[in-house]
ROBA-925367 format. One line per 10 residues: their letters; for each residue x negated, y negated, z negated of N, C-alpha, C. Coordinates in steps of 0.1 Angstrom, whole numbers, plus 5000, padded with zeros to 4 digits. Layout:
residues N
A	X Y Z X Y Z X Y Z; ...
***
This chain:
residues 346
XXXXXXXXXX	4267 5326 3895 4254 5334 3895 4244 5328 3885; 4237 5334 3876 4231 5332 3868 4219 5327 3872; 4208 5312 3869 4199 5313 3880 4190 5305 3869; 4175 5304 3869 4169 5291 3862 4170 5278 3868; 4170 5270 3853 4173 5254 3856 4170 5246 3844; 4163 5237 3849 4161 5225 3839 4176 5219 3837; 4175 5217 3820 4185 5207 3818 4181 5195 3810; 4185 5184 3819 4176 5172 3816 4194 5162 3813; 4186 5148 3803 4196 5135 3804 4200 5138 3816; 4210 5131 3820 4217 5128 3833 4209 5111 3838
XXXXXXXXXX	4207 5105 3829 4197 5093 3836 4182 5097 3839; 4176 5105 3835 4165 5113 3840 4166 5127 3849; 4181 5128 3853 4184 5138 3864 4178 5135 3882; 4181 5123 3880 4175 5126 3897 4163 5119 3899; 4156 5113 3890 4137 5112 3889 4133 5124 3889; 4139 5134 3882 4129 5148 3879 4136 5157 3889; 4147 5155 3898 4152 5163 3908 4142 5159 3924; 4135 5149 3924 4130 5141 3934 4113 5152 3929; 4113 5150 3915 4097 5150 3915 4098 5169 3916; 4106 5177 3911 4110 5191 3915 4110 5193 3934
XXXXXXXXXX	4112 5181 3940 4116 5187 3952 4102 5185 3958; 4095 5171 3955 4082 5173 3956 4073 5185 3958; 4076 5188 3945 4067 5200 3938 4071 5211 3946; 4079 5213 3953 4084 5232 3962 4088 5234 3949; 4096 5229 3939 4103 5237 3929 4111 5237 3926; 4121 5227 3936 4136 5226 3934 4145 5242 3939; 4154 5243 3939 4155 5253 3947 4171 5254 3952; 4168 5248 3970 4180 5243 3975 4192 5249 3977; 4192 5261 3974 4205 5274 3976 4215 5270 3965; 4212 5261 3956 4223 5263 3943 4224 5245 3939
XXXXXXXXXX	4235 5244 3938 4241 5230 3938 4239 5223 3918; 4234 5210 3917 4235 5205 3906 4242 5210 3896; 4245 5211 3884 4257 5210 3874 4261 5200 3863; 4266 5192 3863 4272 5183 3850 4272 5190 3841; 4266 5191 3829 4275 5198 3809 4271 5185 3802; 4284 5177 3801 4285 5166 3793 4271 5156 3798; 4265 5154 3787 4259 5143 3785 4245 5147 3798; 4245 5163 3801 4235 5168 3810 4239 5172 3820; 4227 5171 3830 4227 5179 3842 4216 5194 3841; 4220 5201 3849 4212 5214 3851 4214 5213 3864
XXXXXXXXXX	4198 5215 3866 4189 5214 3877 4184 5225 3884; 4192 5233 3893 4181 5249 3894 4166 5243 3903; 4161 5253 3896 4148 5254 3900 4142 5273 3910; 4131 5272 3913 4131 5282 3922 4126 5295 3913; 4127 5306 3917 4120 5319 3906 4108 5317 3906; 4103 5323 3895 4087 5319 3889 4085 5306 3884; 4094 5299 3885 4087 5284 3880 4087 5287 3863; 4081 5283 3858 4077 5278 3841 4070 5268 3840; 4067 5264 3828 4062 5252 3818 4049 5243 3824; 4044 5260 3831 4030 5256 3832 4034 5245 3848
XXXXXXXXXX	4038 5249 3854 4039 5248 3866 4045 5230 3865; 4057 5233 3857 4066 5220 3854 4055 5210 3854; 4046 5210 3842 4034 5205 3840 4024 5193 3848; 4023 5203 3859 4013 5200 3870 4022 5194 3875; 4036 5189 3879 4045 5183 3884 4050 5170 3875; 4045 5169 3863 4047 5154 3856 4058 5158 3851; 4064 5173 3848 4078 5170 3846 4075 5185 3831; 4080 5175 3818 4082 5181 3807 4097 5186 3802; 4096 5201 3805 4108 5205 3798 4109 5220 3803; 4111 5227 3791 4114 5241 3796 4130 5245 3808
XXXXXXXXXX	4123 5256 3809 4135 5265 3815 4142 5273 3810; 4156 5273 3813 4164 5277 3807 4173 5286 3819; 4187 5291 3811 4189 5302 3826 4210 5296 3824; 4217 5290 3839 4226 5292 3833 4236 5296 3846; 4246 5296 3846 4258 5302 3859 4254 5288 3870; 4249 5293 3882 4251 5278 3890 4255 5282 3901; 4264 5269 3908 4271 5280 3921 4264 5275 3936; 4267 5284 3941 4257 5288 3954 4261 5278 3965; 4252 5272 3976 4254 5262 3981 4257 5271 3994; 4272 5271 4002 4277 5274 4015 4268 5273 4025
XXXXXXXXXX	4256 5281 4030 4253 5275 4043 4258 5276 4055; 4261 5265 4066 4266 5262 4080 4255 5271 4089; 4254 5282 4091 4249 5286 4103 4243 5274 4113; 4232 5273 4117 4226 5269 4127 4235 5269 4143; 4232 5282 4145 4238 5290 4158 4244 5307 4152; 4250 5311 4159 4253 5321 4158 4245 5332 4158; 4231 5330 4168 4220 5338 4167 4216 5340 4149; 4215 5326 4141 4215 5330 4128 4225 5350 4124; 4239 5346 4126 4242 5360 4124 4244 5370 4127; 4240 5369 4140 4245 5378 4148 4237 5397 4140
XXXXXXXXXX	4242 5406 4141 4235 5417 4136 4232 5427 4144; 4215 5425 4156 4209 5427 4163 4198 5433 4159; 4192 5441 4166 4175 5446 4160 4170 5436 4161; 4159 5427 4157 4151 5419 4158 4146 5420 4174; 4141 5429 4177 4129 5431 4191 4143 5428 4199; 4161 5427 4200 4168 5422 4211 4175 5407 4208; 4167 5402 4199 4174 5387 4195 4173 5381 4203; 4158 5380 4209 4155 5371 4218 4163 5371 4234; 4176 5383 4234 4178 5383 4246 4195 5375 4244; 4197 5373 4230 4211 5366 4228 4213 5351 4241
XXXXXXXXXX	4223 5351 4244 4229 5340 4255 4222 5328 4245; 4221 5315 4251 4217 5304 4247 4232 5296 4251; 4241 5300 4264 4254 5297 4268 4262 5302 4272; 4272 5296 4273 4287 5300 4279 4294 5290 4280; 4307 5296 4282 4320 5288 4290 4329 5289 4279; 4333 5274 4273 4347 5278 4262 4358 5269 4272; 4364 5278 4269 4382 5270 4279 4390 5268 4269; 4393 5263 4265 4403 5255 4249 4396 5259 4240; 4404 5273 4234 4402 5280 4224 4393 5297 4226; 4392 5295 4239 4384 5313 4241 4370 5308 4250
XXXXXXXXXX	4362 5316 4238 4347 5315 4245 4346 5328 4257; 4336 5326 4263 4336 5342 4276 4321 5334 4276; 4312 5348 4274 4300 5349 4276 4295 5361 4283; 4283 5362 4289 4277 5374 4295 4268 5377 4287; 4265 5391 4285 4256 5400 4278 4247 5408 4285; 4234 5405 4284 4224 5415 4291 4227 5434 4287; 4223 5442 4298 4231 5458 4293 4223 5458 4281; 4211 5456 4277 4203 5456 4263 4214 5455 4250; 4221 5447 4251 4232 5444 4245 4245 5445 4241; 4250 5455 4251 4262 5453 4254 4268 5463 4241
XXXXXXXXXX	4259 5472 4235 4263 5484 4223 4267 5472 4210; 4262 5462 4212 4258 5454 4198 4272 5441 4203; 4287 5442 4212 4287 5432 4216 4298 5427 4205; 4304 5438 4197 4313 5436 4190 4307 5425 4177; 4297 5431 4172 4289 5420 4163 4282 5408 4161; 4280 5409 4179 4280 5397 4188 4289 5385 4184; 4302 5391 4190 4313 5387 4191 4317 5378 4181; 4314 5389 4169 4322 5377 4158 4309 5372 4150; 4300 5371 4151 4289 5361 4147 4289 5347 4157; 4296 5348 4169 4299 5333 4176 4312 5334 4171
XXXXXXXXXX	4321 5338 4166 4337 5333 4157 4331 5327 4144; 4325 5335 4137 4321 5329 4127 4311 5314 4124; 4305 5312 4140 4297 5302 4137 4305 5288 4144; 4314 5294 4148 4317 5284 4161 4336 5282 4156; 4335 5277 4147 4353 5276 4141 4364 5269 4153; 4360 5260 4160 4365 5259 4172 4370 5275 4179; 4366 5279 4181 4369 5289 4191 4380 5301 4183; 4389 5307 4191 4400 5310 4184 4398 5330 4192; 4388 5332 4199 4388 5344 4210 4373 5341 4217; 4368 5354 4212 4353 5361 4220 4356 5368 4229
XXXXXXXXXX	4355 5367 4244 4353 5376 4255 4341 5382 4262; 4340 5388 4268 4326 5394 4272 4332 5394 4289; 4321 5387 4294 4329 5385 4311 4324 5391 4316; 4324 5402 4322 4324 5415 4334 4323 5409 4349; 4324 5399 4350 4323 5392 4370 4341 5391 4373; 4338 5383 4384 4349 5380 4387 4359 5392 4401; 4364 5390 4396 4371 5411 4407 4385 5406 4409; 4389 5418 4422 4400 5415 4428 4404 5405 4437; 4419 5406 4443 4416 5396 4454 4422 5383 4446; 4427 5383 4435 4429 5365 4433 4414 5368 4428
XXXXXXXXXX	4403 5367 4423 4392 5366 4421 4393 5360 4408; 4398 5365 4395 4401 5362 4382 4389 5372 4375; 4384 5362 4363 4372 5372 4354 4384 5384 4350; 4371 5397 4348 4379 5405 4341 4367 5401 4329; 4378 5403 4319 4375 5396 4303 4379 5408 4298; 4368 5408 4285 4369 5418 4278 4368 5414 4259; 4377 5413 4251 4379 5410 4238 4368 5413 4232; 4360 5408 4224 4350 5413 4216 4354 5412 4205; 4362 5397 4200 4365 5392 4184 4373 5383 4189; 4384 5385 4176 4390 5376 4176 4404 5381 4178
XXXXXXXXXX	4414 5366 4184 4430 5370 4187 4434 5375 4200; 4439 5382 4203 4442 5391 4211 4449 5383 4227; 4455 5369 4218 4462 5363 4227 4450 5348 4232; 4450 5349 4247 4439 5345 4252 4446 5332 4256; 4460 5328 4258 4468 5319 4264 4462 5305 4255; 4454 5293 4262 4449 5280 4254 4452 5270 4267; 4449 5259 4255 4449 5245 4264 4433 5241 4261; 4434 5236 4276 4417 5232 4278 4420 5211 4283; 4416 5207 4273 4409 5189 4273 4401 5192 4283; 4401 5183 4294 4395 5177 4303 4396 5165 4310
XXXXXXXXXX	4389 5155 4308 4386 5139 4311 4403 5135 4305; 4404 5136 4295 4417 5134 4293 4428 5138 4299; 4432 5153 4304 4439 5159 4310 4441 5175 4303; 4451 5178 4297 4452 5189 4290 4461 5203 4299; 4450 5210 4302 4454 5224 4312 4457 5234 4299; 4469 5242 4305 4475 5257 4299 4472 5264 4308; 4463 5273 4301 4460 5287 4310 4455 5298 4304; 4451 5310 4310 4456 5324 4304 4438 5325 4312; 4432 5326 4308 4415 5325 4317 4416 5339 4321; 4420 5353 4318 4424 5363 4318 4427 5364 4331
XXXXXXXXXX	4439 5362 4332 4451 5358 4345 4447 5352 4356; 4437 5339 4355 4436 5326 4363 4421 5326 4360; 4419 5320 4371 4401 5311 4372 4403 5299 4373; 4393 5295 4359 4389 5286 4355 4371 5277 4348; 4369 5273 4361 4354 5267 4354 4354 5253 4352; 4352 5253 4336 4346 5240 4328 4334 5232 4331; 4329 5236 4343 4312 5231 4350 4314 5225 4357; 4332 5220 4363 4329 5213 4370 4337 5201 4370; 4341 5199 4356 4347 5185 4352 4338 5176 4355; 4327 5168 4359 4321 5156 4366 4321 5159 4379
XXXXXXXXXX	4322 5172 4389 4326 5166 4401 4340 5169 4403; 4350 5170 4394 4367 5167 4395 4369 5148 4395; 4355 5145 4385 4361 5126 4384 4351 5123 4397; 4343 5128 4402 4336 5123 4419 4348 5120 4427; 4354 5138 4429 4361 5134 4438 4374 5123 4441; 4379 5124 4428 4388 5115 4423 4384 5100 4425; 4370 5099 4423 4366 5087 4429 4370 5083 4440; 4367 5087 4450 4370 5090 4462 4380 5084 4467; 4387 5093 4465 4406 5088 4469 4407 5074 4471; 4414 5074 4483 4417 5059 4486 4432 5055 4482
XXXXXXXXXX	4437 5045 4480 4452 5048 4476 4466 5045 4484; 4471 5053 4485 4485 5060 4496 4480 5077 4500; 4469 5079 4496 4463 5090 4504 4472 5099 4502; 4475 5111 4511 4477 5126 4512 4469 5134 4510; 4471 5143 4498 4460 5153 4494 4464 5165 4492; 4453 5175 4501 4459 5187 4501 4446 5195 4494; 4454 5199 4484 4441 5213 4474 4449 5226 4479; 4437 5232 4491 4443 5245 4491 4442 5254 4485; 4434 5259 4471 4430 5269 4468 4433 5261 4446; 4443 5255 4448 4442 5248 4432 4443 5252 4420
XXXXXXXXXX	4440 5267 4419 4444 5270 4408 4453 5267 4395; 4449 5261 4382 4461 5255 4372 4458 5240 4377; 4452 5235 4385 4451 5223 4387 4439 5211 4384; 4434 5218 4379 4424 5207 4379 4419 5192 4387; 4416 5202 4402 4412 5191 4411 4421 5184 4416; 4435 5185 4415 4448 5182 4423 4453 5170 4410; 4452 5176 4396 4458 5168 4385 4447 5157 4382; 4436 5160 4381 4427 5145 4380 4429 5140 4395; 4430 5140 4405 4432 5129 4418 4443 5123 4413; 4451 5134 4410 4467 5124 4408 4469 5114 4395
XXXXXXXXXX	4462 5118 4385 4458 5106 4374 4446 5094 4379; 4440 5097 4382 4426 5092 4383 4424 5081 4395; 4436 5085 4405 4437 5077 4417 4444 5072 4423; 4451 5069 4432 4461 5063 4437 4467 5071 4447; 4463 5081 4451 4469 5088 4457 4484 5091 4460; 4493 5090 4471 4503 5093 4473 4512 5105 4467; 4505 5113 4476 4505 5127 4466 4498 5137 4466; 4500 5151 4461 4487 5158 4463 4495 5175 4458; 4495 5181 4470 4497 5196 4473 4488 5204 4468; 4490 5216 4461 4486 5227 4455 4489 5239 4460
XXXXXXXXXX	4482 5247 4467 4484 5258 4475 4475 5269 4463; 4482 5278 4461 4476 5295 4457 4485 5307 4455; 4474 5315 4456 4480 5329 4461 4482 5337 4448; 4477 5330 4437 4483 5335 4421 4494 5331 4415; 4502 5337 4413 4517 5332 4409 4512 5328 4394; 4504 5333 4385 4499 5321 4373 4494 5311 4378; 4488 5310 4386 4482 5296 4389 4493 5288 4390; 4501 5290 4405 4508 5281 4404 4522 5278 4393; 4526 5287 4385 4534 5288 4373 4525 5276 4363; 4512 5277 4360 4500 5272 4353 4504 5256 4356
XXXXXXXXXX	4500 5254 4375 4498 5242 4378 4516 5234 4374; 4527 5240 4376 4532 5233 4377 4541 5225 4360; 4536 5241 4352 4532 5235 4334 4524 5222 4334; 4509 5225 4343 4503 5209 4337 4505 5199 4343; 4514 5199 4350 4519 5186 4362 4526 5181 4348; 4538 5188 4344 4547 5180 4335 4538 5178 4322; 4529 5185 4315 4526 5184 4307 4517 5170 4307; 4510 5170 4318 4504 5156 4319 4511 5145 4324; 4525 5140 4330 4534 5135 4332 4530 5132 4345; 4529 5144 4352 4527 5137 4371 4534 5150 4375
XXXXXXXXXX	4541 5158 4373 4549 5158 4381 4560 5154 4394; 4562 5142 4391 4563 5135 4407 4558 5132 4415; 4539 5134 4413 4531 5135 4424 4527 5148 4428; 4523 5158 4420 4518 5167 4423 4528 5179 4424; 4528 5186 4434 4535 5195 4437 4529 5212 4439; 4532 5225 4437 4524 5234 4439 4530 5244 4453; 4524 5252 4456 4531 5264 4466 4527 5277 4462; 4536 5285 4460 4525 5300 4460 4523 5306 4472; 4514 5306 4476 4512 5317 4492 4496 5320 4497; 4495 5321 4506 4481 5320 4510 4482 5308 4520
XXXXXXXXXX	4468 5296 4513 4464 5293 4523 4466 5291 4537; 4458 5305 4544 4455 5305 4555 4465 5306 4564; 4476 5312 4559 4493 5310 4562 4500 5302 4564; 4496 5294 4553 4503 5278 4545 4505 5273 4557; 4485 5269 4552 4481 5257 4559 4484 5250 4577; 4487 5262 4586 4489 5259 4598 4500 5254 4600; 4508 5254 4589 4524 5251 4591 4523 5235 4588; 4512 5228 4582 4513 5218 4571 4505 5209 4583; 4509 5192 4583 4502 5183 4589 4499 5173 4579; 4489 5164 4585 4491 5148 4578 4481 5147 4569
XXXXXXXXXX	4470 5149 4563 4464 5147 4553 4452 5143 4554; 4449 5130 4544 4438 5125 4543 4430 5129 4541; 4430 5139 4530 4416 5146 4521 4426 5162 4518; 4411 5167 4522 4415 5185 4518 4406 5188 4510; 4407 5196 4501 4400 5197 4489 4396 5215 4490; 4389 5221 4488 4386 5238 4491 4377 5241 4487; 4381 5247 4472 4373 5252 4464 4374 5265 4461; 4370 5276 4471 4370 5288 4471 4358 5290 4475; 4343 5287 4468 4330 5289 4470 4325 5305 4479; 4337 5314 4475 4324 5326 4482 4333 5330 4501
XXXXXXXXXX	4342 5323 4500 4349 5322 4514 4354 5310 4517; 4354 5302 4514 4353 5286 4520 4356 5286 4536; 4349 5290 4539 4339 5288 4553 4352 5291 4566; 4357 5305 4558 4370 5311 4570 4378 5305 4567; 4383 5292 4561 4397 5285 4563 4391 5273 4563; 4381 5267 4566 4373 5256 4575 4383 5254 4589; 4383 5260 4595 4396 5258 4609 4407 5251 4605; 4412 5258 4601 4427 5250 4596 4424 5239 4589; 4416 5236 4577 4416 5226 4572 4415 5214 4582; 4402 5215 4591 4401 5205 4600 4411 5197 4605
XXXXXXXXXX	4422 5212 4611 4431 5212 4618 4447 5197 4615; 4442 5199 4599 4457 5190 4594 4453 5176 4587; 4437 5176 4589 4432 5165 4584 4429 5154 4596; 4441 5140 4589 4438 5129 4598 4426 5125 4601; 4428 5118 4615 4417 5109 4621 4409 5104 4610; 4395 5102 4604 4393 5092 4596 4393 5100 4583; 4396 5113 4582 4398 5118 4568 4386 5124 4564; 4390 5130 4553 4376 5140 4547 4382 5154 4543; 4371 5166 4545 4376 5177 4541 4361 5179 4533; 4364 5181 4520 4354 5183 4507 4356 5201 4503
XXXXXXXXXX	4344 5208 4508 4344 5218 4507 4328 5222 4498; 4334 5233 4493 4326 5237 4479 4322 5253 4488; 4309 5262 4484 4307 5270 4489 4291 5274 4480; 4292 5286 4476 4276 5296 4469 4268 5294 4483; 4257 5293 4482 4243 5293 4490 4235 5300 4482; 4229 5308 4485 4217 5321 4486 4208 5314 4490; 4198 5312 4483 4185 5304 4485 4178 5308 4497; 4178 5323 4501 4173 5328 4510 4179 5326 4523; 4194 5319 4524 4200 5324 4537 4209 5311 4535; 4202 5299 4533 4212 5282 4535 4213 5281 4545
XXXXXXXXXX	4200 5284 4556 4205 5276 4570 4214 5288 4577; 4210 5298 4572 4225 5304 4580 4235 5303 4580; 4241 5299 4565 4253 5296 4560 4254 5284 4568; 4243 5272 4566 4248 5258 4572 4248 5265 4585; 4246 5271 4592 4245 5271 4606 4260 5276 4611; 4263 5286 4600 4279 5290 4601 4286 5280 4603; 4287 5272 4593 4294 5258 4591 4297 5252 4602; 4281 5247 4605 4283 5238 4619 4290 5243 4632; 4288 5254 4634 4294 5267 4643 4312 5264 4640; 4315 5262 4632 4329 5261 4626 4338 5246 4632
XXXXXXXXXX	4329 5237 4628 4330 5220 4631 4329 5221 4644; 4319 5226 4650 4317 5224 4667 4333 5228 4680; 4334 5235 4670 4347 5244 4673 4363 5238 4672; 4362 5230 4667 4373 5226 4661 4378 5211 4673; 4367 5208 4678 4374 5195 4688 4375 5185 4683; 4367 5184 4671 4367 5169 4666 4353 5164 4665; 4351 5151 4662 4345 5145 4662 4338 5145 4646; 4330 5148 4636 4329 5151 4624 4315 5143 4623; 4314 5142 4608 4298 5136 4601 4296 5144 4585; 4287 5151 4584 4286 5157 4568 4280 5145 4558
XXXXXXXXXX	4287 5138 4555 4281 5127 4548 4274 5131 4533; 4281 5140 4528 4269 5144 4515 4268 5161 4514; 4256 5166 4511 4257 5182 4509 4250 5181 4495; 4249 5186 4487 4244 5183 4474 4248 5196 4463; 4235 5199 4456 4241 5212 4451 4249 5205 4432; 4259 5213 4432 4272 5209 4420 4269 5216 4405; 4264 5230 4404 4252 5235 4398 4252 5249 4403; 4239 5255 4398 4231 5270 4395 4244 5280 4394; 4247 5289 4404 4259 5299 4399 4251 5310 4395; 4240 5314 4400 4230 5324 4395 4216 5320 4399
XXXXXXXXXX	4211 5331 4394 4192 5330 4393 4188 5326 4410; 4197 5329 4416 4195 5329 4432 4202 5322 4441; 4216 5317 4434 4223 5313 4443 4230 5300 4436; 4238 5292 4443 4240 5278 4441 4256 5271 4442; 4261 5267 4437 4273 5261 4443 4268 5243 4452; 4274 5244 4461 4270 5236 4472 4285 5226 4474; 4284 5213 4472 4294 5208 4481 4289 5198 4494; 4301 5199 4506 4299 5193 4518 4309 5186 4518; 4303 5169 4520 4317 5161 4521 4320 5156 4533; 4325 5163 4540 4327 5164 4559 4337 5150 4562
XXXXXX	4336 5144 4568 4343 5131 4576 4345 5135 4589; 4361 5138 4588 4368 5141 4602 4371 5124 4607; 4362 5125 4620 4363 5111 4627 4374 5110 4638; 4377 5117 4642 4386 5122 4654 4385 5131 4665; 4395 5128 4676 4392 5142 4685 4382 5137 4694; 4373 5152 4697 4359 5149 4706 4356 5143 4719
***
């Protein structure tokens, strides 16, 4: 592209490129050029002699091909192609699982999502797939995802604390929010323990105990045949397969058949609460049942009040040693974990 530019020595190129930038007259969109014994220097439109002048800097302008300096996008908000007056309602976040981002869109938006879409492909080279997440539906409780940009095939591996999950986010639920309390709980573990995850989707909470800890071993219960297809990919993929093992079924089925375990793990936040019984039920003297659960800011003590109603019930002896919120699931509501200490019978 043809542009103005000083052409100075090349030992007086970057004194008079300093004293140009000075001056607001350099002009950053267009990159230096070498011609032999010279450099050409673009300068910004309007500049002339006079101007050069007032800047200490003697030499006309001249005009020659200079080539254009690549800019890196900021954020994707840079591209996105929006009315102005709905910029301000662009996401600030989301959720990338390997290679597929899933974001929500305000309905303001939703006409604009396809342009959306690939202004985060284009800013964000990591990511290989834009989805647009619709809530979580049905009874395995999987996002429905909707393609905005990108490749069609949603199947990635997701890095986590050094543990690499295959999964289809489509198919299976999966949240990236809660890799620091997967290494808590894993703290935790004592070593010989028995660990039961009843609800374990591709594995997460089950595969970091089993790396992370000493644990004996550690059962995976779910009622999605990807999940447990998923979990039993990243058992070998992470080389624990001889600790961790999966089931496909339900739970609540499972679990009454199953005894012996130190720690139960139940991360099924919006129903937790109705397979509280059984869990109790197979957790040793001395053990812990670590349960995850949404709270409604308006309606905690009822929920806690359920809970307790649950524990009182069960004939044991119990202590809630931590309740603590894990983060913000919405504007109103909370993910909550309870780390219950089954003491014995009452």
């Amino acid at each position: 592209m043809e542009r103005p530019c000083l052409k100075v020595f090349k030992g007086k190129a970057e004194e008079t490129r300093k004293s140009l930038l000075n001056a607001s007259l350099l002009d950053p969109d267009f990159m230096l050029k070498v011609d032999g014994r010279f450099v050409l220097i673009p300068v910004r439109d309007g500049t002339d002699e006079s101007r050069l002048s007032e800047a200490g800097i003697r030499c006309k302008v001249t005009r020659s091909d200079m080539v254009q300096i690549k800019k890196v996008p900021r954020s994707y908000k840079d591209l996105a192609k929006v009315p102005d007056e709905l910029r301000g309602l662009l996401p600030t976040s989301f959720d990338v699982i390997g290679e597929v981002l899933i974001m929500k869109l305000p309905d303001e938006l939703l006409r604009y999502r396809e342009e959306v879409g690939k202004a985060v492909l284009d800013a964000n080279r990591h990511v290989r797939s834009v989805t647009l997440d619709r809530g979580v539906k049905g009874e395995l409780r999987v996002r429905d995802l909707e393609l905005i940009a990108g490749s069609t095939d949603l199947e990635t591996v997701h890095v986590e604390n050094n543990l690499r999950f295959k999964m289809d986010p489509s198919t299976v639920y999966f949240s990236p929010r809660l890799s620091t309390e997967r290494m808590r709980l894993a703290s935790l573990v004592r070593s010989g323990e028995m660990v039961l995850d009843m609800f374990c989707g591709v594995g997460p909470f089950a595969l970091t105990v089993a790396r992370y800890s000493e644990a004996k071993s550690v059962l995976g219960i779910d009622l999605n045949p990807d999940c447990i297809r998923f979990l039993r990919v990243n058992a070998a993929l992470n080389s624990l397969s001889d600790r961790v093992e999966g089931i496909l079924g339900d739970a609540g089925e499972i679990v009454p058949t199953l005894e012996g375990f130190n720690r139960v793990i139940m991360n099924l936040p919006h129903s937790s609460l109705e397979f509280l019984g059984p869990a109790l039920n197979v957790t040793r003297d001395g053990g812990w049942v670590h349960l995850y659960s949404i709270v409604e800011g308006s309606s905690y003590k009822e929920g806690l009040a359920r809970m307790m109603s649950v524990l009182n019930a069960s004939g044991k002896e119990w202590k809630i040693e931590t309740a603590k919120e894990v983060h913000q699931y919405s504007p109103t509501q909370h993910m909550m974990v309870f780390d219950i200490n089954v003491l014995g019978p009452a």
